[in-house]
PyMOL commands that place a pseudoatom at each C-alpha (Angstrom):
pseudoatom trace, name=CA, resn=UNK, resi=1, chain=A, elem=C, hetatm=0, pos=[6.523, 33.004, 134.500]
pseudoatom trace, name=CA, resn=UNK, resi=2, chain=A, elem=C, hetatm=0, pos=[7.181, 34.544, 137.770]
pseudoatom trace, name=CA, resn=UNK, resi=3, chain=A, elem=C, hetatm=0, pos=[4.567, 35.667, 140.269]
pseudoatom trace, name=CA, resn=UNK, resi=4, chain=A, elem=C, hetatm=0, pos=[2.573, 38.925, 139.316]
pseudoatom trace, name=CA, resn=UNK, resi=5, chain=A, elem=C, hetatm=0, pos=[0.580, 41.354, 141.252]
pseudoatom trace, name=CA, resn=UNK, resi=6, chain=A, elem=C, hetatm=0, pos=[-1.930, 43.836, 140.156]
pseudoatom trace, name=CA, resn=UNK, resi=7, chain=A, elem=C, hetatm=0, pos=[-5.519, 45.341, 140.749]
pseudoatom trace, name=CA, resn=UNK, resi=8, chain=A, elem=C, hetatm=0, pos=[-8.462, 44.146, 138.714]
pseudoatom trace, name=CA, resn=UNK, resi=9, chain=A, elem=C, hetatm=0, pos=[-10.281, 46.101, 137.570]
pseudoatom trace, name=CA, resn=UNK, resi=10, chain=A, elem=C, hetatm=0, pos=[-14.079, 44.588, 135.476]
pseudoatom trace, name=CA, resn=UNK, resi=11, chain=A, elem=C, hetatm=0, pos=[-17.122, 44.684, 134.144]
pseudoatom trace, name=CA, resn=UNK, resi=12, chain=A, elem=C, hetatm=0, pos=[-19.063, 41.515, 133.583]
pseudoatom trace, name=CA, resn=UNK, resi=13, chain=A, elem=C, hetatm=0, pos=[-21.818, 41.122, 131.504]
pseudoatom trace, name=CA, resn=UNK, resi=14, chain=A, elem=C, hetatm=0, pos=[-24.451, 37.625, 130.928]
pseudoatom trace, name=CA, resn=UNK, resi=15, chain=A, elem=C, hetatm=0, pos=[-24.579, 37.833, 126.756]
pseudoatom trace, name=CA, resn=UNK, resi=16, chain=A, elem=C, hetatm=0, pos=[-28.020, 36.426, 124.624]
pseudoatom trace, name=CA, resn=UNK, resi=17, chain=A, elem=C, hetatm=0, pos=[-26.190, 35.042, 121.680]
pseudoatom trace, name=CA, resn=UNK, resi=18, chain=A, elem=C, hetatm=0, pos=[-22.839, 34.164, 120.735]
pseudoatom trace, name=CA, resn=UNK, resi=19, chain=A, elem=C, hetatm=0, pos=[-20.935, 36.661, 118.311]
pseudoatom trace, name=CA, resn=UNK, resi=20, chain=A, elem=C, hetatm=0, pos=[-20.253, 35.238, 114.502]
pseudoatom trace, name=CA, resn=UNK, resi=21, chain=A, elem=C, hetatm=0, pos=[-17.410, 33.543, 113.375]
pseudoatom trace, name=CA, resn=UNK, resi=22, chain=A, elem=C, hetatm=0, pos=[-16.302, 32.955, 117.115]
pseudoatom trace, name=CA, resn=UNK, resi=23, chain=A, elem=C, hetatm=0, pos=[-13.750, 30.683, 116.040]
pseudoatom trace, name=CA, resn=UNK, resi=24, chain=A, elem=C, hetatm=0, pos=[-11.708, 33.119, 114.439]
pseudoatom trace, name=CA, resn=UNK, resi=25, chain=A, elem=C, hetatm=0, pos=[-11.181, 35.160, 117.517]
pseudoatom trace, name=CA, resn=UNK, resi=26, chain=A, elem=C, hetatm=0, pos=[-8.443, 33.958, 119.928]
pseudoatom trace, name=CA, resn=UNK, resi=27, chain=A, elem=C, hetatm=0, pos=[-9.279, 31.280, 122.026]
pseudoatom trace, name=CA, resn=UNK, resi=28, chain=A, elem=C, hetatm=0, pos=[-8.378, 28.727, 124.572]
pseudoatom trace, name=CA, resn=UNK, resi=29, chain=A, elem=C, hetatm=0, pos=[-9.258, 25.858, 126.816]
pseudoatom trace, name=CA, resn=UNK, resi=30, chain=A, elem=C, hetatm=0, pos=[-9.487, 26.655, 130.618]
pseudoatom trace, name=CA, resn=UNK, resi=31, chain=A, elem=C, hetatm=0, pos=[-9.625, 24.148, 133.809]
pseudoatom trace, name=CA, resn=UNK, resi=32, chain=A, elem=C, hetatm=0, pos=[-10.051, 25.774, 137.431]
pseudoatom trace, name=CA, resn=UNK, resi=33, chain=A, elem=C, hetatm=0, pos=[-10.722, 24.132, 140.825]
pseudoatom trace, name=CA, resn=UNK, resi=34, chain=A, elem=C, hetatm=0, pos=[-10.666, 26.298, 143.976]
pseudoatom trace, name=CA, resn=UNK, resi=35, chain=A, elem=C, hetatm=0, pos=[-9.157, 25.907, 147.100]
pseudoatom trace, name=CA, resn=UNK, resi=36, chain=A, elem=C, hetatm=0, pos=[-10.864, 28.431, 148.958]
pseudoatom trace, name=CA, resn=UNK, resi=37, chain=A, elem=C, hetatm=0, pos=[-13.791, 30.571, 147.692]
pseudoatom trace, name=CA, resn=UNK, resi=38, chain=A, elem=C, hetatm=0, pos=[-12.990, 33.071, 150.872]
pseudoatom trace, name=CA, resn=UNK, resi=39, chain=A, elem=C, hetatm=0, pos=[-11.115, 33.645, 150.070]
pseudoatom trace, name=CA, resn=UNK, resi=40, chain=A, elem=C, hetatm=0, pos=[-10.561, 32.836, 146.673]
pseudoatom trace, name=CA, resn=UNK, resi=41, chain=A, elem=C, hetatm=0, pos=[-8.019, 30.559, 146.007]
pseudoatom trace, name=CA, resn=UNK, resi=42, chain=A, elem=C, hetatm=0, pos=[-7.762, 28.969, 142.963]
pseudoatom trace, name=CA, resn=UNK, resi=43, chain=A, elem=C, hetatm=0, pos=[-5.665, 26.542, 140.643]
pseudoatom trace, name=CA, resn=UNK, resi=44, chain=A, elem=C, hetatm=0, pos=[-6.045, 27.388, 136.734]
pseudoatom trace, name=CA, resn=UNK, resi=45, chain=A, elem=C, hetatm=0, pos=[-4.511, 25.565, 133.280]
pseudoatom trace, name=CA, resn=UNK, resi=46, chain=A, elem=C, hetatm=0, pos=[-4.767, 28.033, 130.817]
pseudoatom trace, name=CA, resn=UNK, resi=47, chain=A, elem=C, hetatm=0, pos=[-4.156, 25.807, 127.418]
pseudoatom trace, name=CA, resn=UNK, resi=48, chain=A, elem=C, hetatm=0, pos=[-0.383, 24.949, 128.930]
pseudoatom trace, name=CA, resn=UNK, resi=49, chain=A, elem=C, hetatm=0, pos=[0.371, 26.824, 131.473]
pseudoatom trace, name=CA, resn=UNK, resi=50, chain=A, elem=C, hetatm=0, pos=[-0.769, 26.282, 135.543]
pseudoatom trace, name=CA, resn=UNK, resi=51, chain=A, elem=C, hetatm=0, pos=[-1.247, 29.388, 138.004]
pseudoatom trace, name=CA, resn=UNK, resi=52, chain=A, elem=C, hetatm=0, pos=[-2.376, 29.636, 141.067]
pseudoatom trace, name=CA, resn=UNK, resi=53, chain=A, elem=C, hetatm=0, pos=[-4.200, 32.813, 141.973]
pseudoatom trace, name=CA, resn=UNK, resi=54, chain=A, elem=C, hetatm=0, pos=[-5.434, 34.265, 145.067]
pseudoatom trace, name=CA, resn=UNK, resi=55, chain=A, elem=C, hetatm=0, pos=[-8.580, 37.141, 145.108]
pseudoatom trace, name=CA, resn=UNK, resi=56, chain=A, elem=C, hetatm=0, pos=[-9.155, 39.763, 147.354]
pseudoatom trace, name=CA, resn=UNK, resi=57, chain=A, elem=C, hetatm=0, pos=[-12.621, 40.860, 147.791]
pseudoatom trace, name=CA, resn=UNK, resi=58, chain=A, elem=C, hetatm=0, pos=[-14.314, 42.769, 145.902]
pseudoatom trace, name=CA, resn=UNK, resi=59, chain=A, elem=C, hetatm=0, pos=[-16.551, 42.532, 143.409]
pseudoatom trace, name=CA, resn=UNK, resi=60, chain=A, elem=C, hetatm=0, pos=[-15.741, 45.106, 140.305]
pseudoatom trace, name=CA, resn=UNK, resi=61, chain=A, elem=C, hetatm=0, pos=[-12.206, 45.604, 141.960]
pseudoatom trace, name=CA, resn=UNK, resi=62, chain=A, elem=C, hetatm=0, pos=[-10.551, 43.307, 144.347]
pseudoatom trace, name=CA, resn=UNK, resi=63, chain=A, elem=C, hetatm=0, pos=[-6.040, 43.012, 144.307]
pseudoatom trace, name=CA, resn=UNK, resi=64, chain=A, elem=C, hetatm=0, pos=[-5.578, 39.119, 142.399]
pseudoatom trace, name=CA, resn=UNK, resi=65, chain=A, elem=C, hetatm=0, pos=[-1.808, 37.338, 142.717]
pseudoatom trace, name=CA, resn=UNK, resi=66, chain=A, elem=C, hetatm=0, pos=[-0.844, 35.054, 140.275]
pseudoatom trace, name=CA, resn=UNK, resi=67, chain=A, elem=C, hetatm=0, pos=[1.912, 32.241, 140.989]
pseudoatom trace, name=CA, resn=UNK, resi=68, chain=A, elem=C, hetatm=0, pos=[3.384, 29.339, 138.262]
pseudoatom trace, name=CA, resn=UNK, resi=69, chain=A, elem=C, hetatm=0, pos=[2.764, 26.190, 139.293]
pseudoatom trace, name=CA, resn=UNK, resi=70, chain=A, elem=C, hetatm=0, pos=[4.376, 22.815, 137.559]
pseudoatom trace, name=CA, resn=UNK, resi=71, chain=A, elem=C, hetatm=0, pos=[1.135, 20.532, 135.757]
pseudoatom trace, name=CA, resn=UNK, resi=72, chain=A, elem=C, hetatm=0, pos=[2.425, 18.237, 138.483]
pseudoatom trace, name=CA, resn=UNK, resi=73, chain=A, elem=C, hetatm=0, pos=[1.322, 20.776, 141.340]
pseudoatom trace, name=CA, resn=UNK, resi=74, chain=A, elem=C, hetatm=0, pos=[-1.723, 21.784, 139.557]
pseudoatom trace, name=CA, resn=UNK, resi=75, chain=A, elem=C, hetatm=0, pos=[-2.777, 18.069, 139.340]
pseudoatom trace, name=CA, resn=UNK, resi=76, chain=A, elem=C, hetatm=0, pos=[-1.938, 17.671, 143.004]
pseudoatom trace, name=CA, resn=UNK, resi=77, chain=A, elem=C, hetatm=0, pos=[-3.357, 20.740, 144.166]
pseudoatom trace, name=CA, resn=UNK, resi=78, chain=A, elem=C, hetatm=0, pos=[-6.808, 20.087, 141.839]
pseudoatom trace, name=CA, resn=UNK, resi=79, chain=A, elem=C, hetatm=0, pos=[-7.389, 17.112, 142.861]
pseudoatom trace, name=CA, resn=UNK, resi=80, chain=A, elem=C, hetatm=0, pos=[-7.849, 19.107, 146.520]
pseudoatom trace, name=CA, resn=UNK, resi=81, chain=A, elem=C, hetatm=0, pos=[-10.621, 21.319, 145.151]
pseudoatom trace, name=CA, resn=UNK, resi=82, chain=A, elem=C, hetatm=0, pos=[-13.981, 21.187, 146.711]
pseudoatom trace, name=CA, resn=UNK, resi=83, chain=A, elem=C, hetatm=0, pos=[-17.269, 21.902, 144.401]
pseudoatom trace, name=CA, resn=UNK, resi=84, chain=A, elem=C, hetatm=0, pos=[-17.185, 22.003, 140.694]
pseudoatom trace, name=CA, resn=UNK, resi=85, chain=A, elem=C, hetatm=0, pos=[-14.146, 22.293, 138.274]
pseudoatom trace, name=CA, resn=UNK, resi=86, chain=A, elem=C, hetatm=0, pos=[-15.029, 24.668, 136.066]
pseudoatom trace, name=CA, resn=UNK, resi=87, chain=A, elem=C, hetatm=0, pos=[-14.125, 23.926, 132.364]
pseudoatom trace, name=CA, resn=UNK, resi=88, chain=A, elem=C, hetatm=0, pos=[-14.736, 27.073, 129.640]
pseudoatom trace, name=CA, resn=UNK, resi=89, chain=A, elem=C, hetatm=0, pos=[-13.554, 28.397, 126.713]
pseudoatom trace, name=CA, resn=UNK, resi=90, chain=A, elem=C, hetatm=0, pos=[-12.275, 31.969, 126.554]
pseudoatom trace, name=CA, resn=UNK, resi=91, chain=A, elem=C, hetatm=0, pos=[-12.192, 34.191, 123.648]
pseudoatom trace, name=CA, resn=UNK, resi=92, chain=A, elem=C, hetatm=0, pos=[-10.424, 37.225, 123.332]
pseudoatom trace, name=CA, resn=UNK, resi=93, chain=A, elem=C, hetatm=0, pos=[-12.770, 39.528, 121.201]
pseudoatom trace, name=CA, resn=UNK, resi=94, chain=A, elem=C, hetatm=0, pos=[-11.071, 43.456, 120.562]
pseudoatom trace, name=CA, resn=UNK, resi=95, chain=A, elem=C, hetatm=0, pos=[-14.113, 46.075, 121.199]
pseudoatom trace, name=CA, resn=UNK, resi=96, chain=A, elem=C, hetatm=0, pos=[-13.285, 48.474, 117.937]
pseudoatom trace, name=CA, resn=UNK, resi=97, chain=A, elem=C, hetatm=0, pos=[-12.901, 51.691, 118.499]
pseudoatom trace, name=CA, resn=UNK, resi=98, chain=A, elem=C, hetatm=0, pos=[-11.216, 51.417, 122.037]
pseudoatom trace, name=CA, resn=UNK, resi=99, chain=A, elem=C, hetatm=0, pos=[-8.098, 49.819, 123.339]
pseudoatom trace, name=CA, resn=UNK, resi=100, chain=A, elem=C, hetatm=0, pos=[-10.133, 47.308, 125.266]
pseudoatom trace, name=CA, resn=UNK, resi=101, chain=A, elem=C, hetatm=0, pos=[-10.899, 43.516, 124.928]
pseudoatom trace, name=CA, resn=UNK, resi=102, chain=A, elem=C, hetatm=0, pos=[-13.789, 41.479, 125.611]
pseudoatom trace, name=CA, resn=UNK, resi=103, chain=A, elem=C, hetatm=0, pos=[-12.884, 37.916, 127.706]
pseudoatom trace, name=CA, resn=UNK, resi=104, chain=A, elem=C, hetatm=0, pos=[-16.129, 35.964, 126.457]
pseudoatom trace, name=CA, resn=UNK, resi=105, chain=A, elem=C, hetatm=0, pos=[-16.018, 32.701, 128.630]
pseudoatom trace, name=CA, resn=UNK, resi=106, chain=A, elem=C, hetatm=0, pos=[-18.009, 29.525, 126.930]
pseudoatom trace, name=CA, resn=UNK, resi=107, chain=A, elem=C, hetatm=0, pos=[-18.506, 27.129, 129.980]
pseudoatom trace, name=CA, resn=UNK, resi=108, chain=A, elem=C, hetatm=0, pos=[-19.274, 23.716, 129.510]
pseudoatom trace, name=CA, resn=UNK, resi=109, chain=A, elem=C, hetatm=0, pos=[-19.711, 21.053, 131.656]
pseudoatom trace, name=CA, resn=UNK, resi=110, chain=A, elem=C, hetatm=0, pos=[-22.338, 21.597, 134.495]
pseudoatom trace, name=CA, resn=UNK, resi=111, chain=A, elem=C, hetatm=0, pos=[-22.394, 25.270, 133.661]
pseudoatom trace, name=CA, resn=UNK, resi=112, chain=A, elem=C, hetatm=0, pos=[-23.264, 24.508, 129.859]
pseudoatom trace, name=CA, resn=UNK, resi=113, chain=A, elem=C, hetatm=0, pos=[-24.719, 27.273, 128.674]
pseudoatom trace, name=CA, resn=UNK, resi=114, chain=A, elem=C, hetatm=0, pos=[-23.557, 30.224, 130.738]
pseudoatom trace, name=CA, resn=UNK, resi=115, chain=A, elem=C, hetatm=0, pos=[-22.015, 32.489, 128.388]
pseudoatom trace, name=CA, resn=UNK, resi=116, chain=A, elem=C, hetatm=0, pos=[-20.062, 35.156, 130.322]
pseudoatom trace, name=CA, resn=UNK, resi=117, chain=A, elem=C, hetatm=0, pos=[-17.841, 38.241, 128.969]
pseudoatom trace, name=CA, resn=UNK, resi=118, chain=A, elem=C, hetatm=0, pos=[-16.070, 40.726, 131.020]
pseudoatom trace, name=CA, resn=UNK, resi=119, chain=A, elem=C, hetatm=0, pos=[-13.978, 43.481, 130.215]
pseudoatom trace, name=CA, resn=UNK, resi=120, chain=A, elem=C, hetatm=0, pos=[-10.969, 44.443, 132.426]
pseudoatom trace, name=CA, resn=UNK, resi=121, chain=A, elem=C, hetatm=0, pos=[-10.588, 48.138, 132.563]
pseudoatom trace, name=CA, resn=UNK, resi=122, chain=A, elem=C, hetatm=0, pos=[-6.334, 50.038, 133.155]
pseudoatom trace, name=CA, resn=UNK, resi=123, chain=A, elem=C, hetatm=0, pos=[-8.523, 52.024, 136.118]
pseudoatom trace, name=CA, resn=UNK, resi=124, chain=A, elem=C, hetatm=0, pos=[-11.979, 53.067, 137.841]
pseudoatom trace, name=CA, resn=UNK, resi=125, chain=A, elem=C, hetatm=0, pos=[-13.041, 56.088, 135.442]
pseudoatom trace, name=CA, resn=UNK, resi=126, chain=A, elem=C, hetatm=0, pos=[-12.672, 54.482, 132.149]
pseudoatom trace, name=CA, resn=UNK, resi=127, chain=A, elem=C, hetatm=0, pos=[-14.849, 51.234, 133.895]
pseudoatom trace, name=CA, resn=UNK, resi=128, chain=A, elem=C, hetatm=0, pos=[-17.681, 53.610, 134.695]
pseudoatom trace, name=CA, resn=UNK, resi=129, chain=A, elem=C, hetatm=0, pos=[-17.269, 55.557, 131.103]
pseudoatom trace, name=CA, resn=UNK, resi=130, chain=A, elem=C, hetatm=0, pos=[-17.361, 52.100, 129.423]
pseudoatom trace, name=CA, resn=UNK, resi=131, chain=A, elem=C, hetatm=0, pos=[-20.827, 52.083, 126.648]
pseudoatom trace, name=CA, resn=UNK, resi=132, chain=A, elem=C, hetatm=0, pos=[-20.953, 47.821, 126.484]
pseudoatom trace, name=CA, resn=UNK, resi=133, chain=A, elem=C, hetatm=0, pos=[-21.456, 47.070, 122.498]
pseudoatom trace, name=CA, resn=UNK, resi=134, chain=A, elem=C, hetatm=0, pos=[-25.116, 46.109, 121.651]
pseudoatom trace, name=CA, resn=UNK, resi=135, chain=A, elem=C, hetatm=0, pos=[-24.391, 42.396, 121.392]
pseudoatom trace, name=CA, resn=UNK, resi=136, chain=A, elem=C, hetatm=0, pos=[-23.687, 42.381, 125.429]
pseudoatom trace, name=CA, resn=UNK, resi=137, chain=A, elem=C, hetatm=0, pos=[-26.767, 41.456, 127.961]
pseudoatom trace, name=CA, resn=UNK, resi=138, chain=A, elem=C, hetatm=0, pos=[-27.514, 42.466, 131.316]
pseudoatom trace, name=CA, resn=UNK, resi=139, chain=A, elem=C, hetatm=0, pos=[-24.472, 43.552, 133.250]
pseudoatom trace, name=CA, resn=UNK, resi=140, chain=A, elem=C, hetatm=0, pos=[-24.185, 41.249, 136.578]
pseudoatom trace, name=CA, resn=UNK, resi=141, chain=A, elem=C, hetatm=0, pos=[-21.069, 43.063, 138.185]
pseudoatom trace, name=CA, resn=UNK, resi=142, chain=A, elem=C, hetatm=0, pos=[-22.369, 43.851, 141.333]
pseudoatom trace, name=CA, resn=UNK, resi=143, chain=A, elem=C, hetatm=0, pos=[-23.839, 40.044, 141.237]
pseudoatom trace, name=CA, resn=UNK, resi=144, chain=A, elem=C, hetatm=0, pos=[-21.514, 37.813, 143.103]
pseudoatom trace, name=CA, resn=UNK, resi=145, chain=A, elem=C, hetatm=0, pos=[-23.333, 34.601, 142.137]
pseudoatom trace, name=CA, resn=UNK, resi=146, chain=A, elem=C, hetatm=0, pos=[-21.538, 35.064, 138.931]
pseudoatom trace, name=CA, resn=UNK, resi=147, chain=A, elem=C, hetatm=0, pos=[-17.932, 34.947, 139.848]
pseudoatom trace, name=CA, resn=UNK, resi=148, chain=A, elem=C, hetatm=0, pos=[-16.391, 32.148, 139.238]
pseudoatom trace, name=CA, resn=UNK, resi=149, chain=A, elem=C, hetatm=0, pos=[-16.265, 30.925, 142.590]
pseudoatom trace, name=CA, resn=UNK, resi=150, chain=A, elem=C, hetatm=0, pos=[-19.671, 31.307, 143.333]
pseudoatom trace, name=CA, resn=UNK, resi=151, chain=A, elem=C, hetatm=0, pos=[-20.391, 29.327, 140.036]
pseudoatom trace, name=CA, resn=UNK, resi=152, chain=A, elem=C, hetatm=0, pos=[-17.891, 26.094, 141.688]
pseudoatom trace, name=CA, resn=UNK, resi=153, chain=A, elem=C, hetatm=0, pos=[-19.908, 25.937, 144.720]
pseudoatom trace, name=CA, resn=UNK, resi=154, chain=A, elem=C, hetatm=0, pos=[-23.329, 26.705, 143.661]
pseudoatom trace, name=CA, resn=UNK, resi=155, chain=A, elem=C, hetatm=0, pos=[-24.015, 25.874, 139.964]
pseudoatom trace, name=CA, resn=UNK, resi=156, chain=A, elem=C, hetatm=0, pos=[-25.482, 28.568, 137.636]
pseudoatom trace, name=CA, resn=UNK, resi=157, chain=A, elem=C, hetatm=0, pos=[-27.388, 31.212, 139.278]
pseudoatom trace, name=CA, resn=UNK, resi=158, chain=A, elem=C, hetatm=0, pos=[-31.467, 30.328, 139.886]
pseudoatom trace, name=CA, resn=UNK, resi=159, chain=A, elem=C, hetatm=0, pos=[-31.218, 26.721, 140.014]
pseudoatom trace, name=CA, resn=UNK, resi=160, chain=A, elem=C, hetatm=0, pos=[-30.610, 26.821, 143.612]
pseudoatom trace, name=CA, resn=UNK, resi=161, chain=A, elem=C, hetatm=0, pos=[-34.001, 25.867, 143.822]
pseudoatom trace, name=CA, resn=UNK, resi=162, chain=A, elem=C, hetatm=0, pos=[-34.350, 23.398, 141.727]
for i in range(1, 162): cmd.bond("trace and resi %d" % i, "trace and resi %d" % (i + 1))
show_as sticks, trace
zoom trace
């Protein structure tokens, strides 16, 4: 894998309940620390593989870089990471009818029950033409306490409080 560069482009919606037969949709494991939250550096092992990404701001599109790192690095560089690790499960869902996938994140850990899914859009116009399926909840987009950085320093969102 060699370093990659390109603008993101998503939606991101909180969801009520958990589609059926999640299992049988593409899945895997994820592990992220960050570095920096501004801005956003993180370390990520996706099942085998270890990037490190940096954000741009931004909240529905911000410019992300993607590097390989060794599992040695990502150790190294993890064991750096301020906050939370954030440990989730990602499923890969296709939304019929379009070209378009759903990226439901399961968290687990101290974000146990946050369930997250975003959909990453090839530009603008087709993000703001996008009808979310009926089994989505309340979009949270424009909510920054819901990226995942915000979620590694501060926990899920309205138990700041607590």
């Amino acid at each position: 894998m060699e370093h990659t560069e390109h603008m993101e482009i998503e939606r991101k919606f909180l969801i009520d309940a958990l589609p059926e037969a999640l299992n049988d949709f593409p899945h895997q494991e994820y592990l992220q620390g960050y570095l920096s939250t501004s801005p956003t550096l993180r370390v990520r092992r996706e099942g085998e593989t270890y990037v490190l990404t940096y954000k741009g701001s931004g909240l529905m599109k911000r410019t992300e870089y993607n590097l390989p790192l060794t599992a040695e690095s990502f150790t190294h560089l993890l064991e750096k990471c301020d906050g939370l690790r954030i440990e989730k499960t990602r499923y890969r869902i296709p939304l019929f009818g379009t070209e378009l996938t759903a990226e439901l994140d399961v968290f687990h850990g101290a974000l146990s029950g946050l369930w997250l899914v975003e959909v990453e859009f090839p530009d603008e116009e087709s993000a703001a033409r996008f009808l979310p399926p009926a089994w989505f909840g309340p979009e949270v987009t424009q909510d920054a306490r819901y990226q995942n950085s915000s979620l590694s320093r501060f926990g899920l969102p309205g138990e700041e409080n607590t």
